[in-house]
C-alpha positions in Angstrom: -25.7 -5.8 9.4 -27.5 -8.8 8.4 -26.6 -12.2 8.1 -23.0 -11.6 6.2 -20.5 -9.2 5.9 -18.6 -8.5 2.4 -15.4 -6.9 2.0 -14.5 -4.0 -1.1 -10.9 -5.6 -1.5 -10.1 -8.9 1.0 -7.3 -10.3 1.1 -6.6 -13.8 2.0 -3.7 -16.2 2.6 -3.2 -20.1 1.6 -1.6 -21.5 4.3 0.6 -23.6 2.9 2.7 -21.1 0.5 2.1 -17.6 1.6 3.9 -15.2 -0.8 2.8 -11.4 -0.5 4.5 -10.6 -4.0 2.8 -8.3 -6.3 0.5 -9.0 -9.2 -0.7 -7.7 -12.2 -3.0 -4.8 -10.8 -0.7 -2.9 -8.5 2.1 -3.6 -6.2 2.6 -5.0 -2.2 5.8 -4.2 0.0 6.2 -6.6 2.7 7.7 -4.9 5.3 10.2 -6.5 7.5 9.0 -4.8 10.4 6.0 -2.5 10.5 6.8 1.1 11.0 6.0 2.6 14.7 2.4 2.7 14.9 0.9 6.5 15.3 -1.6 5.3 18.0 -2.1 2.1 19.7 -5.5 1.4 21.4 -6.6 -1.1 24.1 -8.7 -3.5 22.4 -11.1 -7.4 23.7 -10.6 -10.0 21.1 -13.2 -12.3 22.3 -12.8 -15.8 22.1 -13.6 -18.4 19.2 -16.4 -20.1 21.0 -19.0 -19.8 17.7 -20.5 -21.6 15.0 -20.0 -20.2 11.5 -21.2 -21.5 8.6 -19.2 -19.9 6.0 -17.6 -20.7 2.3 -14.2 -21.6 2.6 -12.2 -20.6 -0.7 -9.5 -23.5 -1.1 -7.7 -23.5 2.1 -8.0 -19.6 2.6 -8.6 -17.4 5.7 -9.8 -13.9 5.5 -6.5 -11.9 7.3 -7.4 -8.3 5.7 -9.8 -6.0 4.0 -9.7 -3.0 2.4 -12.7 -0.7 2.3 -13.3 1.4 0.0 -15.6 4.5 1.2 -18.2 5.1 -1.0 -21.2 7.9 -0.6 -23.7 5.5 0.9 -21.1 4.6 3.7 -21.7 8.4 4.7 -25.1 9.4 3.5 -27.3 9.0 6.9 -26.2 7.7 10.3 -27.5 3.8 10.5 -25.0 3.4 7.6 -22.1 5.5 9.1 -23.0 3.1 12.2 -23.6 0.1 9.9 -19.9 0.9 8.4 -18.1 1.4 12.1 -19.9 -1.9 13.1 -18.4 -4.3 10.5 -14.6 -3.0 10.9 -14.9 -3.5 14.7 -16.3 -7.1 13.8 -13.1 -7.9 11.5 -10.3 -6.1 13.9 -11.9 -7.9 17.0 -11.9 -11.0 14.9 -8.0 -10.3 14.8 -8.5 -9.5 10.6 -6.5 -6.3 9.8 -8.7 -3.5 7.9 -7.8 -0.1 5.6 -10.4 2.0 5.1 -9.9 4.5 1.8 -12.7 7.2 1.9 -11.6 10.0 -1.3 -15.1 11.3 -1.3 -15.2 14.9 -1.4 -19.4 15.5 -1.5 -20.0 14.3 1.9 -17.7 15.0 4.6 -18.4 12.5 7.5 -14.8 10.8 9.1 -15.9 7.3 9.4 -12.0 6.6 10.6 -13.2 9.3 13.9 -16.3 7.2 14.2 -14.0 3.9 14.2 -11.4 5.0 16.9 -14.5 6.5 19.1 -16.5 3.0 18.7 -12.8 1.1 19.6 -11.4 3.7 22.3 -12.2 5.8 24.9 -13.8 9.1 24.4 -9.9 10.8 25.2 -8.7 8.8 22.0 -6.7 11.3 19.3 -8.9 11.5 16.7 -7.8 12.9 13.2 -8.3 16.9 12.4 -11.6 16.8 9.9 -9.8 16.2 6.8 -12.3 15.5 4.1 -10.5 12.4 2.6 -8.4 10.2 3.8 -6.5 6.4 4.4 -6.1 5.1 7.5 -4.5 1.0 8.7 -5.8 -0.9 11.6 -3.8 -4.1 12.8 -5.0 -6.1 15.7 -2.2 -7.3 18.0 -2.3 -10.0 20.5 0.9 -9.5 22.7 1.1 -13.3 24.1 3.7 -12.7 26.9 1.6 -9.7 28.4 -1.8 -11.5 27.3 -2.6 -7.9 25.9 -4.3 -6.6 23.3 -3.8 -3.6 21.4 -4.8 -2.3 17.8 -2.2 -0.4 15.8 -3.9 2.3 14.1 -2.1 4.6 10.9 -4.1 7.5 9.5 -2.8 9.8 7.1 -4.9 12.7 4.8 -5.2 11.9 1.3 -5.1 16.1 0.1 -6.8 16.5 -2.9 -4.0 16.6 -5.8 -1.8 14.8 -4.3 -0.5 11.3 -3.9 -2.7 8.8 -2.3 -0.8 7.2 0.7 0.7 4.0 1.0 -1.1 2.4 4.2 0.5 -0.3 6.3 -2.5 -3.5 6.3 -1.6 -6.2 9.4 -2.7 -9.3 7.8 -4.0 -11.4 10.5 -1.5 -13.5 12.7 1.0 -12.6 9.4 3.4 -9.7 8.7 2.6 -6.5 7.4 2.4 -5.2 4.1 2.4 -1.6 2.5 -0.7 -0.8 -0.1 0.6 1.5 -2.8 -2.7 3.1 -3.5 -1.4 5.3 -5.5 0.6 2.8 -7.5 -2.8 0.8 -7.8 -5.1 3.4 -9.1 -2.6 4.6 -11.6 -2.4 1.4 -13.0 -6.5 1.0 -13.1 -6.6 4.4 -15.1 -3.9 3.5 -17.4 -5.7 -0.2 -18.2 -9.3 1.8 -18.7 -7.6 4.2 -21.4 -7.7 6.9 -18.8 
């Protein structure tokens, strides 16, 4: 993976005055509580014990990232691999992740490669749909010292609405992507 890891769409949080609001190129719901999770997974969040040298953007940590699929994701195996490897790096580093993959030209289902890289080999995984959205929120259960990622897929069927995902921000609450809201409003500021 190389010496960094970059993020389609992060999103960060200043400590001091979180506010999950909405801004001027689509919407966020915070939920109050996160809707029942369609699968849950055992999952290792190792310890801290690292150096990283890393650019620290005015008092922000990364708690989420959204990926956006695109065709060289899919195109050969090392990067389906390379892909699989950097969401297990952010969910085991506790940093919630939504993968959107709407490509219809090649048909791999990097979401089935995540959950078989996380999970054992008797994990659901999701029927073959071509496209798709799917949530993942590491949670550390402090009483029972267990760890568990919350895991949401849904389709995306061609012609329809894209679906809103729920994205765990990490150690924070919940929040619901309206990705449909989001890429009607990137149309209808492009003239589309």
């Amino acid at each position: 993976m190389g010496s960094q890891v970059e993020a389609d769409v992060a999103e960060y949080r200043k400590d001091e005055d979180f506010d999950p609001g909405h801004g001027p190129n689509g919407t966020v719901a915070p939920l109050t509580t996160a809707p029942p999770a369609v699968l849950t997974l055992p999952a290792i969040f190792p310890d801290q014990v690292e150096v990283e040298v890393r650019e620290k953007r005015a008092g922000r940590q990364l708690v989420g990232v959204t990926e956006l699929v695109s065709p060289g994701n899919k195109d050969r195996a090392v990067e389906r691999v390379s892909f699989v490897a950097k969401c297990v790096a952010y969910l085991r580093r506790g940093i919630g992740v939504v993968i959107v993959d709407v490509l219809t030209e090649r048909h791999a289902n990097l979401h089935n490669d995540l959950l078989a890289a996380l999970g054992p080999a008797s994990t659901p995984k999701m029927a073959d749909a071509p496209t798709y959205a799917a949530g993942y929120r590491p949670v550390h259960h402090r009483a029972s010292r267990a760890n568990e990622i919350e895991v949401w897929p849904f389709p995306a069927l061609i012609g329809q609405p894209i679906p809103a995902v729920p994205l765990g921000l990490g150690g924070g609450p919940t929040i619901l992507l309206d990705l449909e809201g989001t890429y009607t409003n990137a149309i209808r500021g492009v003239g589309g």
